[in-house]
N, C-alpha and C positions, 0 to 999 in steps of 0.2 A: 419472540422466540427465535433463537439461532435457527438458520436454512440445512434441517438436517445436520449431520456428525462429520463439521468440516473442520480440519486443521488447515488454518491460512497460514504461509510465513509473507509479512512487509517490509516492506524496503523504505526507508527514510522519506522520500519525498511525499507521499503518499501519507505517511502519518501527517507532515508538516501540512499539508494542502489543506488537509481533513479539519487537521488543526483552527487551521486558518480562517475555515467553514464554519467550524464551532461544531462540527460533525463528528470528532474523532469515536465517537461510543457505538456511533449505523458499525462498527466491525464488530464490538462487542454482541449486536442485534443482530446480524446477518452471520456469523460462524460463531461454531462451539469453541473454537482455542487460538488464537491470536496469536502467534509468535515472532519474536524480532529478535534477530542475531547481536549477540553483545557488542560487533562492530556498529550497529544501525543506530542501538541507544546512546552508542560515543558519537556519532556524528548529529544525533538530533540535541542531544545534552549540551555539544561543541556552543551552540550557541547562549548560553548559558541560562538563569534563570529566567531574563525575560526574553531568550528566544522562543520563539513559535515553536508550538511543539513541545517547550520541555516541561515545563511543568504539566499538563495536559498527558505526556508519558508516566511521568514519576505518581503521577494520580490516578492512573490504570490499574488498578489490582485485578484486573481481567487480565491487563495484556502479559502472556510469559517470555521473558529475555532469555535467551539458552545462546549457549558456545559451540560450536563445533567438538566433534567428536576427533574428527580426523581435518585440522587445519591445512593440511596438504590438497586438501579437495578445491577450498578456493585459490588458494595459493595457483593452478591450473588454472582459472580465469584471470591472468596478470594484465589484460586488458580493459579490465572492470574497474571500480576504484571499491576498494575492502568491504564496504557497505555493501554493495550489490553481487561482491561474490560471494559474501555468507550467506547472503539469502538466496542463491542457490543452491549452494552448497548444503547448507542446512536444508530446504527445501529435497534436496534427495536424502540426506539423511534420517529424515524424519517420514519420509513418503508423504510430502503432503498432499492436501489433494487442489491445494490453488496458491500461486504465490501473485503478489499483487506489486509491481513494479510499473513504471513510467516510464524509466530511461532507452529508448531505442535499440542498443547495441545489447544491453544486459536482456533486452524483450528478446531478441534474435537468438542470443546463447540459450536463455529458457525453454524458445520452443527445440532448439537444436537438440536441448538435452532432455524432449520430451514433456518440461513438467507443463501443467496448465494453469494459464497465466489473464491476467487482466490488471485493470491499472485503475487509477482515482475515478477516472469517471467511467469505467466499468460497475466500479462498486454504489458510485452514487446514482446510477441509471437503476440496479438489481435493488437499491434499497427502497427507491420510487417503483418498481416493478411488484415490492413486498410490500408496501404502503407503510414503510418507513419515514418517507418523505414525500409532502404532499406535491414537490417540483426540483429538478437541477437546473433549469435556467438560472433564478437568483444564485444556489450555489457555487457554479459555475460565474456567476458574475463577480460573487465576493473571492475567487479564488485568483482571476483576473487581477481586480482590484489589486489584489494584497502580494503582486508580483508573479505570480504561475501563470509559466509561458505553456499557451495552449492551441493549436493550430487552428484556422477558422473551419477549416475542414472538418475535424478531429470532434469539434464542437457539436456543428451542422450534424454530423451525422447521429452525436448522441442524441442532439433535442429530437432529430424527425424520429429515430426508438424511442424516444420518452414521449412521444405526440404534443410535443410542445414547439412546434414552428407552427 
């Protein structure tokens, strides 16, 4: 059962990670409404049918793809690369109530601009928190594995919140 009446909007890396995981659905399980910027689905689709992530999106009939209402909004974060400013952008247009991004710089704009924010292993620490998942260490291992640069720090400090060091 979804965590309460949450609209998430994500951000590409985050689905692919998840992807990667074999996890992509803990979003469907942890929020009511799933959202991804139609920039996010061209850059996960980019890599085409057997990139990570694409089929895994096109198979979501939970996850909603939505456009910007006012594309001027991200066009304002020209710092960003298009993916990550529709999901803030939309992320204010929608009010939502968590956007879920990795990228450092687009993290810093998010909080700048207020919204509340967490990333892949925010969401895979809160889906072991809901007993979604019975560990993120292997997670976190296969996400490694499969290329996701993850900081040792970054890590450390999720497993000791998940009581797995």
């Amino acid at each position: 059962m979804p965590e309460g009446s949450r609209l998430v909007v994500v951000n590409t890396t985050p689905i692919i990670a998840l992807s990667l995981a074999g996890e992509l659905s803990l979003l469907h399980s942890l929020y009511d409404e799933v959202v991804v910027p139609s920039a996010v689905e061209a850059e996960v689709l980019a890599g085409g049918r057997d990139g990570i992530g694409s089929s895994e999106l096109m198979e979501a009939s939970w996850l909603r793809v939505a456009s910007l209402q006012d594309a001027r909004r991200a066009d304002l974060l020209a710092d960003l690369d298009r993916g990550e400013a529709e999901v803030l952008a939309l992320a204010q247009e929608l009010n939502a109530d968590l956007v879920i991004i990795d990228e450092r710089l687009a993290r810093l704009h998010a909080k700048r601009l207020g919204l509340t924010l967490t990333g892949t292993l925010g969401g895979l620490l809160r889906a072991k928190q809901l007993g979604h998942v019975k560990a993120v260490a292997p997670l976190i291992d296969k996400l490694r594995q499969g290329g996701i640069h993850l900081s040792d720090m970054v890590v450390t400090e999720v497993l000791a919140l998940a009581d797995e060091l």
